[in-house]
C-alpha positions as CSV (number, residue, x, y, z in Angstrom):
1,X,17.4,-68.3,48.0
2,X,15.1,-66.3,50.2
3,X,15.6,-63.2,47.3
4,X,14.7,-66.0,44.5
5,X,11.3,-67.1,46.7
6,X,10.2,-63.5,46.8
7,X,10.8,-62.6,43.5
8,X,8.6,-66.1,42.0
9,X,6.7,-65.0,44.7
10,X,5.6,-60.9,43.6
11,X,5.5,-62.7,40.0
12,X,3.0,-64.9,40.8
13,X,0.9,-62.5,42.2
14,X,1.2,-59.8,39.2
15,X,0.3,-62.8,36.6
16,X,-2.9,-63.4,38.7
17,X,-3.4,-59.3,38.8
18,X,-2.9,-59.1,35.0
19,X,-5.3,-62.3,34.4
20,X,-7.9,-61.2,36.3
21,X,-7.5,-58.0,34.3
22,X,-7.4,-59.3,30.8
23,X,-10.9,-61.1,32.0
24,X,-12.3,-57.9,33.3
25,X,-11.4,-55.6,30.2
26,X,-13.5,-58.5,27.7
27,X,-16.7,-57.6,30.0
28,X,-16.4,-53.2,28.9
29,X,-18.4,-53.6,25.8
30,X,-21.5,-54.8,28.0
31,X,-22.2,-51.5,29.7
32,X,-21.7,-50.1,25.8
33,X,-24.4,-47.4,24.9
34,X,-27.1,-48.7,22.6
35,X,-30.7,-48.7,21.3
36,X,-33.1,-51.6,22.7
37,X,-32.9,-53.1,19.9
38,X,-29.4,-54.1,19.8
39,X,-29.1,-54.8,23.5
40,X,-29.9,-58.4,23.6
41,X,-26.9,-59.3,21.2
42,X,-24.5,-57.4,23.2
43,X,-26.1,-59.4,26.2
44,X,-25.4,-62.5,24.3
45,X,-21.8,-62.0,23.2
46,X,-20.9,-60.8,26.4
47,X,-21.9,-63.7,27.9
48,X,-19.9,-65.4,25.4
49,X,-16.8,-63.3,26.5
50,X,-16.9,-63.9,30.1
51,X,-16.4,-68.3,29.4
52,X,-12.7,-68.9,30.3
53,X,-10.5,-68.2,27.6
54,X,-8.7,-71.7,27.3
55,X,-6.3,-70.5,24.8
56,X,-4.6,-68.1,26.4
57,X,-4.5,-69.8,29.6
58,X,-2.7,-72.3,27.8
59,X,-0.3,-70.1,26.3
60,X,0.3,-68.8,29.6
61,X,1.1,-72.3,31.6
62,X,3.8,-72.6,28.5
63,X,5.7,-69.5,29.3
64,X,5.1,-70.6,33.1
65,X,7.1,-74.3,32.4
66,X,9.2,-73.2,29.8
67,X,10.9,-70.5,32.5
68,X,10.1,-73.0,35.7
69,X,8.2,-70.8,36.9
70,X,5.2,-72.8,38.1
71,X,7.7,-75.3,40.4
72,X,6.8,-75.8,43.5
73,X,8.1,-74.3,46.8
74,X,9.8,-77.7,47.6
75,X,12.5,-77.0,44.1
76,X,16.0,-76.3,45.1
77,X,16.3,-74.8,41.5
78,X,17.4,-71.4,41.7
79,X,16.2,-68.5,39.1
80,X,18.6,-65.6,38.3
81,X,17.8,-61.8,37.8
82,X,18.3,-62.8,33.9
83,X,15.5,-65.5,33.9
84,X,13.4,-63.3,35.7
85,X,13.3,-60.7,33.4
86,X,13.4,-63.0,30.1
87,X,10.0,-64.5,32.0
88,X,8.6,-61.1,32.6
89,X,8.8,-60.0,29.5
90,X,7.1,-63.0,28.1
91,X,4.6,-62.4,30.1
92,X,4.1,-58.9,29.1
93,X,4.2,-59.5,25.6
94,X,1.5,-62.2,26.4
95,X,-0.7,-60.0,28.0
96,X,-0.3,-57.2,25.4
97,X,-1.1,-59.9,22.6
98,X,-4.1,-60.9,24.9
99,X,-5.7,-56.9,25.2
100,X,-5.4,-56.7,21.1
101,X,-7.5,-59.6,21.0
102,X,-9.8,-58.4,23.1
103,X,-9.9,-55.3,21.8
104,X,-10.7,-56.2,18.4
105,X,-13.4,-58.5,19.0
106,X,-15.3,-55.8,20.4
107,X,-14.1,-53.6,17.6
108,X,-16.2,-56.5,15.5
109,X,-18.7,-55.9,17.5
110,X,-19.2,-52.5,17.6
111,X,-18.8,-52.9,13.7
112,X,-21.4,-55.0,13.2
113,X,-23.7,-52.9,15.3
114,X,-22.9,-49.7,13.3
115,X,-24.0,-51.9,9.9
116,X,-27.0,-53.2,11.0
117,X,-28.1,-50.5,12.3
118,X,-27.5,-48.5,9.3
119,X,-29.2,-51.5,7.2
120,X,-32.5,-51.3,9.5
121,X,-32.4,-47.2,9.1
122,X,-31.8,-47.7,4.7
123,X,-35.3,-50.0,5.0
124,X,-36.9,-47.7,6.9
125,X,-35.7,-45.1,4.0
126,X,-36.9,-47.5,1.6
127,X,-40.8,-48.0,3.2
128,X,-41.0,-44.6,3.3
129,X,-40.1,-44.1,-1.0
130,X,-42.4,-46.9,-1.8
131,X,-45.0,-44.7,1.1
132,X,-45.0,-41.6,-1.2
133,X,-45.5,-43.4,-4.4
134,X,-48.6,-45.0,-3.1
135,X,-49.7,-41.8,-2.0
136,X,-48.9,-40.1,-5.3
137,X,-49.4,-42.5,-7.6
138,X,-51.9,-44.6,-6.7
139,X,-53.1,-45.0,-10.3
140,X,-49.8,-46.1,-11.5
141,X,-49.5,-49.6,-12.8
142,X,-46.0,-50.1,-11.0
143,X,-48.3,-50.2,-8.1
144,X,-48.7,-54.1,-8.8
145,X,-45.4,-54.8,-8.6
146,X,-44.8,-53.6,-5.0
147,X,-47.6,-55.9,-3.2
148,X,-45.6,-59.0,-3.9
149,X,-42.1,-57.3,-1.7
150,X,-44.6,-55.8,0.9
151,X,-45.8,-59.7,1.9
152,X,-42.7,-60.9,1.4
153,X,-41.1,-57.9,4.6
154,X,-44.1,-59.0,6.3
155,X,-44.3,-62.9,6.1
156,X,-40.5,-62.7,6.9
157,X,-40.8,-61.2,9.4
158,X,-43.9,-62.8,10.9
159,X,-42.1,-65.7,11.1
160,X,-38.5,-65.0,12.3
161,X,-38.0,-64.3,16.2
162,X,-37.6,-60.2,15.9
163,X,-37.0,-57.6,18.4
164,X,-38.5,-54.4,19.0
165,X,-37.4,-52.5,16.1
166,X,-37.7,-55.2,13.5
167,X,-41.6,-55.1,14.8
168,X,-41.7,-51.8,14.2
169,X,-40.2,-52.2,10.8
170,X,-42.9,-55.0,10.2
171,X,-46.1,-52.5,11.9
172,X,-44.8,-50.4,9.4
173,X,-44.8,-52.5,6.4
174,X,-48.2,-53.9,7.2
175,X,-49.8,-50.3,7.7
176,X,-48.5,-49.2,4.3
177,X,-49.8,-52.6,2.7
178,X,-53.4,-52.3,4.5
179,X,-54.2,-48.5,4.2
180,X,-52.2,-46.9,1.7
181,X,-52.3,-49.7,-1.2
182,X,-55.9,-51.9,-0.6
183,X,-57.6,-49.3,1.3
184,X,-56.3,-46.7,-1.6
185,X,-59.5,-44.7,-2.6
186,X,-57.5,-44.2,-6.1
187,X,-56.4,-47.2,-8.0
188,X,-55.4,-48.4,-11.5
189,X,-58.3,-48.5,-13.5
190,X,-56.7,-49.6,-16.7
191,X,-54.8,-52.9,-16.1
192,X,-54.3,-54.5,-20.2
193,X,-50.4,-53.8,-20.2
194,X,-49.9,-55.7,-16.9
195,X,-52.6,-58.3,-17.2
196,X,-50.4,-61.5,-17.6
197,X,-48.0,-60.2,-14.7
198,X,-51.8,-59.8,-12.6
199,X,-52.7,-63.2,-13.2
200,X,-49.0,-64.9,-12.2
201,X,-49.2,-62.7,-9.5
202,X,-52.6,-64.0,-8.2
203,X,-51.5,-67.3,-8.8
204,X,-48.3,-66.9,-6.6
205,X,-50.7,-66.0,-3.5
């Protein structure tokens, strides 16, 4: 009986071990190495991560009452060798299941970081094309139809809460829109083949 008590005993101890574990591992993807820009969401779902996670402990006190294992020290049941080992297996099949969990929510994570980043950097790529076209072809009558995209990056972005990059992407925007299409010293002077699309597009502002 004395065999039995140490045994529930060490197994109690290595669940609380490999639970206080499991927790620890969902906090890695915090000290993750990132641009500022990104570091407030990682901020934010690691907060999320480090609330209890309710589900497993659940799944966990099942395994525990299926097997008796959470009875208290007063229970004159005894637990073999072959209950012991069914339980710990449980246990570490748990765990295991726990740690891919884990593991790929910060893999959706890190996914998510990769794409937006790679989204900010294409409209960047972008601000820079429609750049060189003002600068090269200021006199073109395509011109017109970039001012109403240009208000739209910057109104958007006026108005959403934005961190440092997306400011920059917005500086940007506006600096192209203020010096290098109405500050242009060249412009279209001859206007009749887009004259109707002008005047809808005066009316829209």
């Amino acid at each position: 009986m004395e065999e039995t008590e140490k045994k529930r005993k060490k197994l109690s101890q290595k669940n609380t071990e490999q639970e206080e574990e499991s927790g620890e591992s969902s906090d890695e993807d915090s000290s993750e190495k990132s641009d500022e820009s990104d570091k407030e969401a990682l901020e934010t779902n690691s907060e999320s991560e480090d609330e209890p996670d309710e589900n497993f402990r659940a799944m966990l006190r099942n395994v525990l009452q299926a097997e008796n294992a959470l009875e208290g020290d007063d229970s004159d049941e005894d637990v073999d060798d072959e209950t012991m080992m069914s339980l710990d297996e449980k246990l570490s099949s748990l765990f295991t299941e726990q740690k891919k969990r884990i593991q790929a929510k910060k893999d959706e994570k890190e996914k998510l970081r990769k794409e937006k980043i790679l989204r900010r950097d294409f409209k960047i790529k972008v601000l820079d094309l429609v750049e060189l076209f003002l600068m090269k072809q200021a006199g073109n009558p395509l011109v017109f139809s970039v001012i109403d995209p240009l208000l739209s990056v910057i109104e958007h972005s006026m108005s959403s809460d934005s961190n440092k990059q997306e400011q920059d992407y917005l500086r940007k925007t506006a600096d192209i829109f203020t010096n290098s299409l109405c500050r242009s010293k060249q412009y279209c002077k001859n206007v009749s083949s887009v004259q109707e699309e002008l005047h809808s597009l005066l009316e829209s502002l």
